[in-house]
C-alpha positions in Angstrom: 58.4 61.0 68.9 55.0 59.5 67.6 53.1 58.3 69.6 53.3 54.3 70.3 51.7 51.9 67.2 51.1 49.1 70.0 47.4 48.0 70.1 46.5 46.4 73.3 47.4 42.7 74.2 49.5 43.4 70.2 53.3 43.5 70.9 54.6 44.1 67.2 54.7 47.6 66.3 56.0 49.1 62.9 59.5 50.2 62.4 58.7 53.5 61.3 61.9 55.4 61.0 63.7 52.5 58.6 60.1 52.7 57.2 59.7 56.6 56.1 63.6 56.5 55.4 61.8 54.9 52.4 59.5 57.3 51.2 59.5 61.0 50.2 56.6 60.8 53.4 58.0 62.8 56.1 58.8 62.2 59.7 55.8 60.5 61.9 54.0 62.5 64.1 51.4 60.2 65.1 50.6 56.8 64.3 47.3 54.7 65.4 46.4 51.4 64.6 43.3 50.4 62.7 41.3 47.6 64.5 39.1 46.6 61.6 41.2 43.8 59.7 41.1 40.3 60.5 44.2 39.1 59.2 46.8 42.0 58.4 47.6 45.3 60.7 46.9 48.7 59.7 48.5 52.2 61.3 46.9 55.8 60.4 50.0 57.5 60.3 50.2 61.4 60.2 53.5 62.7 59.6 55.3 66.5 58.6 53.9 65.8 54.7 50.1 64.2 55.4 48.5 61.5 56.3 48.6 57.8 55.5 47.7 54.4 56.4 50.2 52.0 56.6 49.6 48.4 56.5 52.0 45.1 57.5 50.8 42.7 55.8 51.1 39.9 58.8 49.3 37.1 57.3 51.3 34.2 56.5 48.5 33.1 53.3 48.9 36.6 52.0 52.5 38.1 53.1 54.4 37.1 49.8 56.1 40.2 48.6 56.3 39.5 44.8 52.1 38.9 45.2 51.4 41.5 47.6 53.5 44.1 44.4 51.5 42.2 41.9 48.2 43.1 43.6 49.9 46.7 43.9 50.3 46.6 39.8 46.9 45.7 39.3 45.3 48.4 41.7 47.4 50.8 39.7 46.1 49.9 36.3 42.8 49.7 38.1 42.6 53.5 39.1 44.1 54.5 35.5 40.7 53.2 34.7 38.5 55.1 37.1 38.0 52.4 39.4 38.1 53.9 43.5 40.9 52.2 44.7 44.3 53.6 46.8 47.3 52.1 45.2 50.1 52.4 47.2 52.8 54.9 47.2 56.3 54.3 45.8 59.8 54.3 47.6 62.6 56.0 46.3 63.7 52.8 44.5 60.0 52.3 42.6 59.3 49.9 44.9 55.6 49.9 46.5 56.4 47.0 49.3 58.9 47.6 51.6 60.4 44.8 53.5 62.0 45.4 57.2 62.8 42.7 59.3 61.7 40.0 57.6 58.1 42.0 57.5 56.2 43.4 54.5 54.9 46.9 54.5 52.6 49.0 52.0 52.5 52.8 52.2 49.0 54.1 51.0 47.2 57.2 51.1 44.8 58.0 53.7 41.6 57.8 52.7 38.5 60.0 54.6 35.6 57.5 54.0 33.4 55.6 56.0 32.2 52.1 55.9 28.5 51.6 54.9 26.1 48.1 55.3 23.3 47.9 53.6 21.0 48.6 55.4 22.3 52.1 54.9 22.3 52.2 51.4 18.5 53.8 49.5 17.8 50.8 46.9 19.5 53.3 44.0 22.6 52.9 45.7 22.6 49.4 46.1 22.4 48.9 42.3 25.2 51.5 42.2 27.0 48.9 44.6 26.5 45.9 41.9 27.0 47.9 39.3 30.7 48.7 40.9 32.0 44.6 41.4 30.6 44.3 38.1 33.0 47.2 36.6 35.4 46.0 39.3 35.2 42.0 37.5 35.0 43.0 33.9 38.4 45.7 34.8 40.1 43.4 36.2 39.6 40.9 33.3 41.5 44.2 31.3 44.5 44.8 33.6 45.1 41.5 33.7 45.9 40.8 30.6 47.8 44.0 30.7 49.9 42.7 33.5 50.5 39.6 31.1 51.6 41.7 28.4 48.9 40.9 25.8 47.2 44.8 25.4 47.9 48.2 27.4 45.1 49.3 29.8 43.7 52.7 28.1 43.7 56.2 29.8 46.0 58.0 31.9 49.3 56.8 32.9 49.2 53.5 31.2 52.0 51.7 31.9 53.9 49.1 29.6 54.5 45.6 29.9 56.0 43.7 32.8 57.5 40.4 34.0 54.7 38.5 35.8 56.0 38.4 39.3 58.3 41.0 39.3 58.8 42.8 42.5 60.2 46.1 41.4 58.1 48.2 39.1 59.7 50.7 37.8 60.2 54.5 39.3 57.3 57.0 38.1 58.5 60.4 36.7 56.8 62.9 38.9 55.6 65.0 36.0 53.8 62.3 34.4 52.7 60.3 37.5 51.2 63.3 39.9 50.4 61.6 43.3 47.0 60.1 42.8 44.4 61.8 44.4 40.9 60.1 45.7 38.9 63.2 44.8 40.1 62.8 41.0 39.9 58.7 41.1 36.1 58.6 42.2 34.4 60.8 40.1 35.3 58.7 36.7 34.5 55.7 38.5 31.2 56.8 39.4 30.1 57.4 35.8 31.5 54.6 34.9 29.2 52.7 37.5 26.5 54.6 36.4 26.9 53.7 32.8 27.1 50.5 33.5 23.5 50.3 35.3 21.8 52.6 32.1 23.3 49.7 29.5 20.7 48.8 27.3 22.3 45.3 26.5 24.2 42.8 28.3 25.5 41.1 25.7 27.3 44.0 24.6 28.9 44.5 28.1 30.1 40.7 28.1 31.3 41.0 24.4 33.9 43.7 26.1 34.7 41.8 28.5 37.7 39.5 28.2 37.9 36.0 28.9 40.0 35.3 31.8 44.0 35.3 31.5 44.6 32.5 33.6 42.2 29.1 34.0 41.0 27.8 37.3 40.4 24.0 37.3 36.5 23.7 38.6 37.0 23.7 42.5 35.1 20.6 44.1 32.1 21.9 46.3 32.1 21.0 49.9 31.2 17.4 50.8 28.7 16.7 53.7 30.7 13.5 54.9 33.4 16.0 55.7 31.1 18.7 56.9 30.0 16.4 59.6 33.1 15.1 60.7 33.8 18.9 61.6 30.8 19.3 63.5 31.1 16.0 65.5 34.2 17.3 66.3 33.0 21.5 66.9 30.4 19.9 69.1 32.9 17.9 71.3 35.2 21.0 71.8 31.9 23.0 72.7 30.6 20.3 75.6 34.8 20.7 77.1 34.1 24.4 77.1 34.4 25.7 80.7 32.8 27.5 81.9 30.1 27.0 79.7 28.5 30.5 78.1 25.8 31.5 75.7 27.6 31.5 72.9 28.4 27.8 73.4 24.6 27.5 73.8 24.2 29.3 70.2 26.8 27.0 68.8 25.4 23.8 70.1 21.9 24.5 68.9 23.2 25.8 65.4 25.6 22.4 64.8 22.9 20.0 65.1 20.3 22.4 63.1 22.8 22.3 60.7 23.5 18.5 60.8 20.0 17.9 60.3 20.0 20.2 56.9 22.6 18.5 55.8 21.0 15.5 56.5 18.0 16.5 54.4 19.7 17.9 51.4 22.8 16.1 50.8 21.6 14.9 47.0 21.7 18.7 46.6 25.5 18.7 46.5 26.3 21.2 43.5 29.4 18.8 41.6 31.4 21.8 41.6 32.1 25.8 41.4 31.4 27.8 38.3 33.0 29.8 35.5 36.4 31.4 37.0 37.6 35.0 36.5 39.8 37.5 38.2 38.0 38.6 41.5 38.7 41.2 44.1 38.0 38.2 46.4 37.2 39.5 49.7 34.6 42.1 48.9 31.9 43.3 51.8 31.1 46.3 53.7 34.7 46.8 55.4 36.7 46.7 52.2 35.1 49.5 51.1 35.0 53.1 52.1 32.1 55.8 51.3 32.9 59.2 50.8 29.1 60.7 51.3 27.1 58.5 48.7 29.8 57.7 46.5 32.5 55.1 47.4 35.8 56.6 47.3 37.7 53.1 47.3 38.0 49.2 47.5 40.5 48.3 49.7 42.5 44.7 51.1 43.3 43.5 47.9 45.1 40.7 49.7 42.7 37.7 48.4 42.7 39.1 44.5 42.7 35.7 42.4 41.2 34.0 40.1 37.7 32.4 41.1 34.5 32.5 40.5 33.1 35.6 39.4 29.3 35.4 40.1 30.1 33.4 43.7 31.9 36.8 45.1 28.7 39.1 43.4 26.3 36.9 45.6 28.6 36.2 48.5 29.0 39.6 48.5 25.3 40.6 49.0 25.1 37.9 51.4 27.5 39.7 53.7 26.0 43.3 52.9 22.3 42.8 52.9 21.9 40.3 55.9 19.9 41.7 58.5 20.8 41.2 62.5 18.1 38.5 62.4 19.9 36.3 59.9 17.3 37.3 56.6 18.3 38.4 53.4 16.9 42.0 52.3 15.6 40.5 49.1 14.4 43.7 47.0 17.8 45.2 48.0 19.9 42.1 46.8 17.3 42.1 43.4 18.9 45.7 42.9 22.0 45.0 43.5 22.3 41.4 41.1 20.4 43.5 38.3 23.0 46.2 38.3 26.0 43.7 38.4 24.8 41.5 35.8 24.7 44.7 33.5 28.0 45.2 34.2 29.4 42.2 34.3 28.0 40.6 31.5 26.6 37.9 33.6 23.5 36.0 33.0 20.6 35.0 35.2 21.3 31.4 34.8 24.3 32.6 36.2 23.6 34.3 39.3 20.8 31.6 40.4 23.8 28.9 39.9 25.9 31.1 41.7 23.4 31.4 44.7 23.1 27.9 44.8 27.1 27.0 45.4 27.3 29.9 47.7 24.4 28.4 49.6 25.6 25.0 49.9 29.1 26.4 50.9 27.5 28.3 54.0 25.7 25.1 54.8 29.4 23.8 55.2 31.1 26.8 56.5 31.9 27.0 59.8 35.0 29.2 60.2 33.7 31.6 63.0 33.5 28.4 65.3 36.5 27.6 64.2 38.1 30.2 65.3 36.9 30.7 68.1 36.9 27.0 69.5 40.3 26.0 67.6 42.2 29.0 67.7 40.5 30.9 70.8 40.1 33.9 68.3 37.0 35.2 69.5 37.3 38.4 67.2 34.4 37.1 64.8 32.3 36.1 67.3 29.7 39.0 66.6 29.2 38.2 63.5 28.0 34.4 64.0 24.4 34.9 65.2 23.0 36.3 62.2 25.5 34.7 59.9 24.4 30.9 61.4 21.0 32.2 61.2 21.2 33.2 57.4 22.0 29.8 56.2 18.9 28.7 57.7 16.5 31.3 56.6 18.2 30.8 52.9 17.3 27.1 52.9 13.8 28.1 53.9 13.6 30.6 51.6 15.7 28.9 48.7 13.4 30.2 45.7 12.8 33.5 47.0 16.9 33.8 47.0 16.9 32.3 43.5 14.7 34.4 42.3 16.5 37.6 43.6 19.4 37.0 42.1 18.2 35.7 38.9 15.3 37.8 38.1 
């Protein structure tokens, strides 16, 4: 018997044997769970034929099983074009999400990576970084389309047409669909990354790059009457706190600095959020896995929509190049938004607009207190020193950030 999928305090574990009856995967041997997602659960899963990671996806926002196979389609197509990703395996029937007890399950491929923050990463690799959500945007612009029926992703494997929304695609023939390997996916992908940062001209990269398939009405940008409604209402659940702690302390002290910003920029209220594409949507350091220097793939697909583009390249470096003291690592980010607007096709207009909404979002963000005050989720607690502080320091330093991504 494998060994029990329980995490402490976590009293769901996986149905594995109506599970694998699924798959052409074996009988479990062993099965751990992976703490690092917030929302969904993961298992590492070794059975008699190798090794796996299965994932329930728990959410409630993200647990739809006609979205979670769409995502599934697209990761596909993605990795016919080179891009590091692990699509998930097929059942007998063809379909890649299984559904037991009312849950929904993925089988992927276990992937031997680890994750890397920036602070890890020599400045060549940061632009390789950019240069990857800019391939990762201007691909998924492609498969899109694909999925809509409009043009066939080139390359291996390219698969036809299909109903958008469909929850069944169809079986692969083994001879022509070999199980994907990482080793084989991350090698094109890197030169394609690579090609991407050498590209003399941007306009030629955004002339290949499709407008979006599907439109995105401007989103409104948050308003500071509401923001401070919530932290009228943060700081009362902070003063009930008992007993009282430091981090209440931290959170105090950060809810009236933040009051007080708000206070003195309010006519800085961006009207709305910019051009819209098809975004990974949840892109930072634990959604991706290195293999050495190279990454080997994007995972948690769950949040892939359409938004804006350049807000998830420079919310993205805000999450991997913060430091513990809540500053940016500027020449890092400067790589990074050079490589990305190569490969995206994106402008510096672009990228400084960008930075602006994502500022003035995490001038109105509080979710981490949210959680942890509404929902007693204390899980991103870590996380809220340096991410409080950021939006600080970025206010101070608002040019210098400009600049970084723009220039």
């Amino acid at each position: 018997m494998p060994r029990s999928c329980v995490p402490p305090l976590v009293l769901h574990a996986p149905p594995l044997g109506a599970l694998l009856r699924r798959y052409a995967a074996g009988t479990a041997l062993t099965c751990e769970p992976v703490d690092e997602g917030l929302l969904n659960r993961g298992y590492r899963l070794r059975t008699t034929r190798g090794r796996y990671f299965l994932k329930h996806h728990f959410d409630p926002e993200t647990a739809d099983p006609a979205s979670i196979a769409r995502q599934h389609r697209a990761t596909e197509r993605l990795a016919d074009l080179g891009v590091p990703v692990a699509p998930p395996l097929p059942g007998h029937d063809g379909r890649t999400v299984a559904v037991v007890g009312g849950h929904a399950y993925a089988l992927h491929p276990w992937i031997d990576g680890r994750h890397r923050h920036g602070a890890q990463l020599t400045p060549g690799q940061c632009g390789r970084l950019g240069a990857l959500l800019g391939v990762v945007h201007a691909s998924l612009e492609h498969v899109m389309r694909a999925a809509h029926g409009e043009i066939p992703p080139p390359g291996r494997g390219a698969h036809g047409p299909r109903r958008h929304g469909e929850n069944a695609p169809p079986a692969r023939d083994p001879k022509r669909h070999p199980e994907r390997s990482p080793e084989r996916r991350a090698t094109p992908s890197e030169r394609l990354a690579r090609d991407t940062v050498t590209a003399p001209d941007q306009h030629t990269a955004a002339a290949e790059c499709p407008a979006p398939v599907e439109t995105a009405a401007p989103a409104p940008s948050p308003d500071p009457a509401d923001t401070f409604v919530l932290i009228d209402g943060l700081l009362a659940r902070v003063r009930r706190h008992r007993p009282a702690d430091s981090f209440d302390e931290l959170a105090r002290h950060r809810l009236l600095e933040r009051r007080t910003l708000l206070e003195r920029h309010a006519d800085r209220r961006p009207p709305h959020s910019g051009p819209a594409g098809w975004v990974h949507g949840d892109f930072h350091p634990f959604n991706l896995l290195y293999r050495g220097d190279a990454p080997a793939a994007i995972v948690d697909w769950d949040r892939l929509g359409v938004q804006p583009r350049a807000e998830e390249a420079v919310r993205a470096a805000a999450i991997f190049f913060v430091r513990p003291d809540g500053t940016l690592d500027l020449p890092k980010a400067r790589q990074y938004a050079r490589a990305y607007r190569r490969a995206a096709g994106a402008t510096p207009s672009e990228l400084a607009a960008a930075a602006h909404r994502v500022w003035w979002e995490r001038l109105n963000d509080f979710w981490m207190l949210r959680w942890h005050y509404e929902r007693g989720d204390t899980r991103a607690d870590s996380q809220f020193p340096a991410a409080s502080a950021l939006a600080v320091w970025w206010t101070r330093e608002y040019d210098a950030v400009c600049g970084a991504f723009a220039d």
